[in-house]
N, C-alpha and C positions, 0 to 999 in steps of 0.2 A: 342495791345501792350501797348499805353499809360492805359488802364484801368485795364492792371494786373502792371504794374510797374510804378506809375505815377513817372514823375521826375527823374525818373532812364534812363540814358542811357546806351545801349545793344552794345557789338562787334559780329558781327554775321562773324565767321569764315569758308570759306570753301575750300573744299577740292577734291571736289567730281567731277569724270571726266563726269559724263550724260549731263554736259551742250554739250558737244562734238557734232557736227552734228552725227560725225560718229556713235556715242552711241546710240543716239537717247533718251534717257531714261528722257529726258528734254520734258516731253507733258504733258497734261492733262490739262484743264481749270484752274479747285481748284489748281493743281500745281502749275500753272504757277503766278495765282493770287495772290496765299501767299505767293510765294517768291520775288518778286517784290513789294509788300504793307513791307514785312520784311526787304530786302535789302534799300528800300527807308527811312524808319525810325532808322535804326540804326548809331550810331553813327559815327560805321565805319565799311567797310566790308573788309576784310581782305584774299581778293585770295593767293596763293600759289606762283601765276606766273603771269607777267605780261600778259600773251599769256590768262590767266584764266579769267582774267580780262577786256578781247578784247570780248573773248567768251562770256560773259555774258552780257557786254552792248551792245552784240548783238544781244544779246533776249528781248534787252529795257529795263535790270535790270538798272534802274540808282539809283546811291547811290554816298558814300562817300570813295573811294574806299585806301586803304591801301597795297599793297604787302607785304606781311609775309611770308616767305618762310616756308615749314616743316622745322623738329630740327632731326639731328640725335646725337646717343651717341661717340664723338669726343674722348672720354676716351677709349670707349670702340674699336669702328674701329677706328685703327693707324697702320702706314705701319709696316713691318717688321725690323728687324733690319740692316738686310742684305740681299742684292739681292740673290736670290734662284738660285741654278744651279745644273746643274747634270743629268738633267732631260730635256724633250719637253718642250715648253711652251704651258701655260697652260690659255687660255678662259674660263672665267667664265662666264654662265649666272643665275640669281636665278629670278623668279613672280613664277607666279599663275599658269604656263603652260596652260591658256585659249590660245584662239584663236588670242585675239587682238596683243598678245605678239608674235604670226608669228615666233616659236620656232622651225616650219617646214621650215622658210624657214632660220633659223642659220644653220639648218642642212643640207640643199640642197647646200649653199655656204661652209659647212662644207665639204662638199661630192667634190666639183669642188676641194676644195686646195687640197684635200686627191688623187684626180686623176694626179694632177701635181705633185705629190712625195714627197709634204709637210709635214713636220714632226711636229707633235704639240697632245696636249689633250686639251677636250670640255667637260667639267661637267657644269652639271643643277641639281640646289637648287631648292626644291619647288615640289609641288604638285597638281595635279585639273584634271579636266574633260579631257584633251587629253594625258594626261601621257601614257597610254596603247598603242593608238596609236602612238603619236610618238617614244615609245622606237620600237616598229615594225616597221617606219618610219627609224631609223636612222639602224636595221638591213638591212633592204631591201638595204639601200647606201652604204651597206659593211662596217660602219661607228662600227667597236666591241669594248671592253671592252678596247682598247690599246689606243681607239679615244675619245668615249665617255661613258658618261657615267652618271646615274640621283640617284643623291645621295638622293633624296625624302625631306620631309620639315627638316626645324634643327632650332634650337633656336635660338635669338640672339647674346650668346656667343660663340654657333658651327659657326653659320655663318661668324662673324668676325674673326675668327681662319683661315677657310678656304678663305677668302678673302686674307688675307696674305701669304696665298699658291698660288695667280695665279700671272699672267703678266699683263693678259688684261680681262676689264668687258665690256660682248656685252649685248643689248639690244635692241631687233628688232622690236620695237613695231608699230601697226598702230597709234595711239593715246596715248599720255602723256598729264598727270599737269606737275608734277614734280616730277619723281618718287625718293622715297627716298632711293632707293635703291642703284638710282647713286650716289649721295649724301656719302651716305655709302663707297660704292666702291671708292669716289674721295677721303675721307676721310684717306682710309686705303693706298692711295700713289698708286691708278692704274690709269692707261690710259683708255678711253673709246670710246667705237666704237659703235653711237646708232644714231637711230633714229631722223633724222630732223623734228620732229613733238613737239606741244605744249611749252611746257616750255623748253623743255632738251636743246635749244641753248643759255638758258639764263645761263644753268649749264657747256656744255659743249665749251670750246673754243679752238682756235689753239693749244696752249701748253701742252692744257692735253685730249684731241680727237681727233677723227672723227666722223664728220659730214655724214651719207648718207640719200640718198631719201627711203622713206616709201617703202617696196615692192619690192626695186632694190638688189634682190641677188647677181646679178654680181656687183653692188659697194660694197656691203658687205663683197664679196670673196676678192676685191681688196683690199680694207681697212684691213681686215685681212691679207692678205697677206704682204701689206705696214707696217705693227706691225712686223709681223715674221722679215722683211728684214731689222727693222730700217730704214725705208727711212724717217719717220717723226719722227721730233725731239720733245721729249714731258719730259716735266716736270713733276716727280713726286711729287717733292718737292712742285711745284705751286699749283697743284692738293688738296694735303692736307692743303696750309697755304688757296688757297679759302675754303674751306669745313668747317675749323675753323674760316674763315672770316665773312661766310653768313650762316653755318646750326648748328651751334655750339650749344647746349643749352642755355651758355650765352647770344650768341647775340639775339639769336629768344625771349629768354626770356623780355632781354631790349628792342628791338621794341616791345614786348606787354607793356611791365610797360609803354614804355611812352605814347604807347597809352588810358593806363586806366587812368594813369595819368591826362593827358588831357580830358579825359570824366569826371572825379571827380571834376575838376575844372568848367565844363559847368555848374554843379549843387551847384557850391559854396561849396563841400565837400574839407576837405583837404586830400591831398594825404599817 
């Protein structure tokens, strides 16, 4: 690095969830080499999450570490203008429908609230490799068009349209960074029911979630069920003023300027 950019210092930004044990995609010799010789020399390395940042110096990356959270568009997800009624409430979840996202098992605690006589709808944004299966998945739970339902990928201004048409955004993931999708969803004034793994407890707090364990359908059903009943009090308003506090374009922006800021000056540049 010094012998392609002498004198210049690098922010080496990352994002990427393979450092995860669970992922595994964190191996290889040469991998692992160059990213640790890269992390080490950069100026500043700038995780997503402080949880990202645990992970990594736990593979011995050491460097100069910086949290920078993702940036979602604050303009564009914004709550609606007024609470929606007339209708079930309405769960949203949107990824990649993979595996790690455990979208079978939103559906298995879908299928428990639906056996207790609970009244609600469950749409999934997004598309990937188990879509097939689980829409056969959530017919087998008697789980039909009135429950759920997989509206396939959408843009980012279909998506934020349809954000402001739900109550609550789930996320049932085995492994998180930081997805930006809650970020979105916190943005757009929802409450959130996700996953206690990686980053998401740095996003999600008392006021505007639920916290459950990786895997636990039955805390999943409960936590949904606890949303249906209002038994937790949750701020929508809190939800949206952090989303504009910490993933806002502006702010994410300024934590970069001053970071470069500060690298321009190691080199006696002016900013």
């Amino acid at each position: 690095m010094k012998a392609s950019f002498p004198g210049r210092p690098f922010i080496f930004s990352e994002h990427w969830s393979g450092y995860h044990r669970a992922s595994g995609e964190f191996r290889g010799f040469f991998r692992k080499r160059l990213t640790a010789w890269v992390v080490r020399r950069a100026f500043a390395v700038t995780p997503v999450s402080r949880n990202l940042q645990e992970i990594m110096e736990g593979h011995g990356l050491r460097g100069r570490y910086r949290v920078v959270p993702n940036a979602v568009r604050c303009d564009l997800f914004f709550p609606a203008e007024s609470p929606r009624s007339g209708s079930p409430p309405l769960f949203l979840h949107v990824s990649r429908l993979t595996p790690l996202k455990n979208v079978a098992g939103i559906l298995r605690a879908a299928a428990a609230l639906r056996s207790q006589g609970r009244n609600f709808r469950l749409h999934f944004v997004g598309d990937g490799q188990n879509r097939e299966m689980l829409e056969k998945l959530a017919a087998a739970l008697s789980l039909g068009d009135g429950c759920v339902r997989f509206l396939g990928r959408k843009d980012e201004a279909e998506l934020a349209g349809i954000m402001r048409q739900a109550d609550c955004f789930v996320l049932f993931s085995q492994y998180e960074n930081l997805p930006c999708v809650i970020a979105e969803a916190m943005a757009s004034g929802l409450p959130v029911i996700a996953s206690r793994v990686g980053g998401i407890p740095e996003q999600v707090q008392a006021e505007t979630g639920i916290l459950v364990p990786p895997g636990d359908e039955a805390a999943l059903a409960k936590a949904m069920a606890d949303m249906l009943d209002g038994k937790v009090p949750l701020d929508r308003r809190a939800a949206r003023r952090f989303a504009e506090e910490n993933y806002s374009y502006a702010e994410v922006g300024r934590r970069f300027l001053i970071l470069y800021q500060e690298a321009l000056k190691k080199t006696g540049r002016r900013p």
